[in-house]
SEDRENNU-795811 format. One line per 4 residues: their letters; for each residue x, y, z of N, C-alpha, C, O. Coordinates in pm, 1 decimal. Example, Ala and Ser with C-alpha at 12.3 -4.5 7.8 and 13.67 -1.06 7.14 Angstrom:
BEGIN
as = 1319.0/-569.0/780.0/1230.0/-450.0/780.0/1320.0/-330.0/780.0/1423.6/-331.9/846.5  1285.0/-225.0/708.0/1367.0/-106.0/714.0/1290.0/3.0/787.0/1340.9/113.8/803.9
***
This chain:
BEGIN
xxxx = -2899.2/-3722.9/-130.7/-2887.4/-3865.1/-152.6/-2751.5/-3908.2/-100.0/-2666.4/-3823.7/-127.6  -2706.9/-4005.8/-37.5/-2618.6/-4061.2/17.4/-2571.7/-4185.3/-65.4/-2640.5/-4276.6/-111.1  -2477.9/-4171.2/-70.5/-2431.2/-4315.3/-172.2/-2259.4/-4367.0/-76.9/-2163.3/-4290.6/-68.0  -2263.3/-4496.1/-24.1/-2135.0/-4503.1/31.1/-1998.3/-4581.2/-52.9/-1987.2/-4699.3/-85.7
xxxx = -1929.6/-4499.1/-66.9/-1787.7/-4511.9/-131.0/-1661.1/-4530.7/-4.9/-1640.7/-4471.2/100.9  -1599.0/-4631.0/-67.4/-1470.2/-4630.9/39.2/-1380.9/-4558.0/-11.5/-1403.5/-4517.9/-125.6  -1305.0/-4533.8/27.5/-1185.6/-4473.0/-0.6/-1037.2/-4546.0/-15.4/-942.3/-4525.9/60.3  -1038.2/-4622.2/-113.0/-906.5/-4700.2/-162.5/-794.0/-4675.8/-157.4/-708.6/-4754.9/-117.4
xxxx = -771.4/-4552.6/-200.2/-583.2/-4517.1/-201.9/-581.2/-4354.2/-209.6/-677.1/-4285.9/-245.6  -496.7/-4321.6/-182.6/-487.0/-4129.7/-132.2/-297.3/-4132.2/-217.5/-198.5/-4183.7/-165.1  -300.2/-4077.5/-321.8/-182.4/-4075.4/-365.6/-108.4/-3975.5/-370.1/-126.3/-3903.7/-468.5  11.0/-3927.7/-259.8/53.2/-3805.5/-279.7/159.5/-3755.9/-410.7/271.7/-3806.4/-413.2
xxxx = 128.3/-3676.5/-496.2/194.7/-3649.1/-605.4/353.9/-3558.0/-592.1/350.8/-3445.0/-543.3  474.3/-3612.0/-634.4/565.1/-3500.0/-607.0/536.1/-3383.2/-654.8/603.4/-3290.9/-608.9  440.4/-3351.8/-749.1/503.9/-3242.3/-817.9/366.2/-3149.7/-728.1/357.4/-3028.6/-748.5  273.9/-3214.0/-639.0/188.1/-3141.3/-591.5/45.7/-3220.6/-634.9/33.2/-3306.3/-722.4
xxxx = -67.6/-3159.3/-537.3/-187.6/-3239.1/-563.6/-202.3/-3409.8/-502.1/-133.8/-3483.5/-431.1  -304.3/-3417.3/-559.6/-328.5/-3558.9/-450.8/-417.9/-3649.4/-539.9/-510.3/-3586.3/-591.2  -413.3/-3797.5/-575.2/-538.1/-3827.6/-609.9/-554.5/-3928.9/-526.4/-472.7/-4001.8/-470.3  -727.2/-3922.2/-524.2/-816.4/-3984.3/-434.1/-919.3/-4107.4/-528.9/-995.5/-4075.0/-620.0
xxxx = -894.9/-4263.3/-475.1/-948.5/-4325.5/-573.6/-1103.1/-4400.9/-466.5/-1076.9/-4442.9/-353.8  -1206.7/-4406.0/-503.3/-1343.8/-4461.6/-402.3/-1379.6/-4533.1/-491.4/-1372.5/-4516.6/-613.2  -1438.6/-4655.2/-402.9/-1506.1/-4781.1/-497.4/-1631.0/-4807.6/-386.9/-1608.4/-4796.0/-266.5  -1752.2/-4840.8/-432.8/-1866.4/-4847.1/-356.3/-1872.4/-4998.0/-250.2/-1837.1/-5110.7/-284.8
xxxx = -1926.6/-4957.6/-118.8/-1914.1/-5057.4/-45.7/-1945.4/-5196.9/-93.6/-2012.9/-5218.3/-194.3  -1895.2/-5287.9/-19.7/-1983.8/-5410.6/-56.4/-2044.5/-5505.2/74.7/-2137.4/-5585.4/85.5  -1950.3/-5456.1/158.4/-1950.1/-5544.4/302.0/-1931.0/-5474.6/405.1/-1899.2/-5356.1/394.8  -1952.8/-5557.4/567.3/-1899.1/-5475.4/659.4/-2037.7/-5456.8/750.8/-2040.0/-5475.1/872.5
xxxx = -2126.8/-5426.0/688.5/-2307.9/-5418.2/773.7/-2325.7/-5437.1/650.0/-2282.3/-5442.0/534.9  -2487.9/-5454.1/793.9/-2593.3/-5422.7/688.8/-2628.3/-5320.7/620.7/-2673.7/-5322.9/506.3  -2609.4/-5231.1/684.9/-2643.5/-5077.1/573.2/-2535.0/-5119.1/468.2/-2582.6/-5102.3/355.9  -2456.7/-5148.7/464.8/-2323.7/-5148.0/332.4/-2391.9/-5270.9/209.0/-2361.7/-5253.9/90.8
xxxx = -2485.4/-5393.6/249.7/-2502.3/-5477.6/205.9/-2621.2/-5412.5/145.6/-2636.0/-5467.6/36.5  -2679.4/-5355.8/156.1/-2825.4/-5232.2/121.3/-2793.4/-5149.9/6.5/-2837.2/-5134.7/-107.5  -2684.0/-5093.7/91.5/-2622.1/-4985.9/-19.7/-2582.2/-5045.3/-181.2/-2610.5/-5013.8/-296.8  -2490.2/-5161.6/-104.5/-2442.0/-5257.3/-260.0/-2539.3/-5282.1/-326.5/-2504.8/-5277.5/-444.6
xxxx = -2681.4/-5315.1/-314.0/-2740.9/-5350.2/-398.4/-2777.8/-5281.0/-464.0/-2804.7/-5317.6/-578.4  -2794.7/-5164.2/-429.6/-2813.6/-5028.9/-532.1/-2774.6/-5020.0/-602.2/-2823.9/-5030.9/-714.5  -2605.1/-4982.0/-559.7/-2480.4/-4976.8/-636.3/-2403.2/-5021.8/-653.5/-2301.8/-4952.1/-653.3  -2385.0/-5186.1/-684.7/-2270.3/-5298.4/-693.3/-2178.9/-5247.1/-760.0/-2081.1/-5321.7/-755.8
xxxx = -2158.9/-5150.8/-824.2/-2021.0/-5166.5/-923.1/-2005.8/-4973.4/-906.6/-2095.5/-4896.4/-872.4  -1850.2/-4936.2/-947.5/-1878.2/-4749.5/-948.6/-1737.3/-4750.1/-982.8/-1677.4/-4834.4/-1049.6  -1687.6/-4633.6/-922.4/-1564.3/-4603.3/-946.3/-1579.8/-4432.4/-921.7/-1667.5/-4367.7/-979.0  -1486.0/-4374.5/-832.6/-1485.8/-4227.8/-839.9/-1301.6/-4165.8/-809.9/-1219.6/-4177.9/-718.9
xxxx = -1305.3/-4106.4/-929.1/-1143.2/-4077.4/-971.2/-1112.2/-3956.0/-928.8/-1118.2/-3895.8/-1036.0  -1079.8/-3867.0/-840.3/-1015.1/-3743.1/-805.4/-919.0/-3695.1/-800.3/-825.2/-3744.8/-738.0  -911.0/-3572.8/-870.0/-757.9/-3511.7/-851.6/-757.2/-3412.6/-777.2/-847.9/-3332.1/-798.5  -661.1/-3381.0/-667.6/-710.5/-3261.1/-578.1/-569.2/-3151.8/-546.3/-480.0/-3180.0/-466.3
xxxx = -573.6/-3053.5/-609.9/-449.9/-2965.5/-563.5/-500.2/-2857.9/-442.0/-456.0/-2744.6/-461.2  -579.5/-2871.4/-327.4/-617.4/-2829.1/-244.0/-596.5/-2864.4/-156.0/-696.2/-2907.8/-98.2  -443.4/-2877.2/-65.5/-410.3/-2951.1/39.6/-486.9/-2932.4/154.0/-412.4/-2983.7/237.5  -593.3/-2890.6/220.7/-666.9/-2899.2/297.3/-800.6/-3008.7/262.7/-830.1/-3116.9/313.5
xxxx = -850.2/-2946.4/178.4/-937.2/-3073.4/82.3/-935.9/-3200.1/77.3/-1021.5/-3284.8/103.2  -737.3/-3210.2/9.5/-752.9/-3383.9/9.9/-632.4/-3396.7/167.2/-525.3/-3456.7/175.9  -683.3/-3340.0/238.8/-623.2/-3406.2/422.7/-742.2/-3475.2/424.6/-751.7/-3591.0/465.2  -837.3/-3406.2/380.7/-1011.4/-3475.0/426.3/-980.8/-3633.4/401.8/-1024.8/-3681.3/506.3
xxxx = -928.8/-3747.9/321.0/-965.3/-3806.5/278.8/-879.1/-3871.6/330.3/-762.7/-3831.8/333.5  -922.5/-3999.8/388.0/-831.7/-4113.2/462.2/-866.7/-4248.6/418.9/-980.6/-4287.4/444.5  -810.1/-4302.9/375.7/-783.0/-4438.1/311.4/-894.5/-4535.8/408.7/-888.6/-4536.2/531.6  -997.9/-4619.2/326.8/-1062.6/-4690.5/459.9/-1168.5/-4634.6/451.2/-1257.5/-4672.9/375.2
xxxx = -1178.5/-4521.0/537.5/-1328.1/-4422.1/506.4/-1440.3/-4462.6/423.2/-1436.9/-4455.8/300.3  -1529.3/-4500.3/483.2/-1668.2/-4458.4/384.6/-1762.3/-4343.6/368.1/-1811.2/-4312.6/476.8  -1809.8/-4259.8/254.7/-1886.5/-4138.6/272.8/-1865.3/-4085.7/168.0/-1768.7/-4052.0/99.7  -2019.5/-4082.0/163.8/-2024.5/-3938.5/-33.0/-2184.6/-3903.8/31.7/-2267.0/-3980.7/81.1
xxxx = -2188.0/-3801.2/15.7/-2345.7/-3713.2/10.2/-2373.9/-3661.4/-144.6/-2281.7/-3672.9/-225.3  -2447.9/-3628.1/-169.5/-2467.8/-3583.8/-315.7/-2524.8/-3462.0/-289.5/-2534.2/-3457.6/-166.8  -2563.5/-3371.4/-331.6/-2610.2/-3233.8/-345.9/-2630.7/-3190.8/-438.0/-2540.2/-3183.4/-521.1  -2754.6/-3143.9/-465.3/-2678.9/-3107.5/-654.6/-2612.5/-2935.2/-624.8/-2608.5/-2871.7/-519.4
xxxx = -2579.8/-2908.4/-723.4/-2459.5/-2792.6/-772.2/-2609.3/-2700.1/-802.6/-2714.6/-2736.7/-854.7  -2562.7/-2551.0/-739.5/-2652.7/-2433.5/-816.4/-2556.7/-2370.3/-890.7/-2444.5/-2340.6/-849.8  -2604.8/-2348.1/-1009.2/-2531.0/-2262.1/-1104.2/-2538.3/-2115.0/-1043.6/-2620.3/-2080.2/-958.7  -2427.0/-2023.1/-1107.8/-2400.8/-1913.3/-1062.5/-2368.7/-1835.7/-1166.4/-2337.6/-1717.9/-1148.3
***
């Protein structure tokens, strides 16, 4: 499942780690105007001490895939 989130702010932490804040599209196309109606409202809060991980994430950006998780 695909759900599109922007990517709001990328905060680098002194003491290390990163947080990453996404709020769901609203504008921009039509796929984004599609998407919103799905999901008008969200919020996704990340904390990331994996400096390769949060390089991934650039302010602006839209993109979330979903997958589910296999337990192990």
């Amino acid at each position: 499942m695909r759900a599109k989130f922007r990517v709001e702010t990328v905060t680098n932490h002194a003491g290390g780690g990163n947080s990453v804040n996404l709020t769901p599209v609203i504008s921009g196309s039509e796929e984004n105007k599609s998407f919103w109606q799905a999901t008008p409202s969200g919020k996704l809060d990340m904390y990331i001490n994996n400096p390769n991980a949060a390089e991934f994430f650039k302010a602006g950006v839209e993109y979330i895939d979903f997958t589910p998780a296999t337990s192990q």
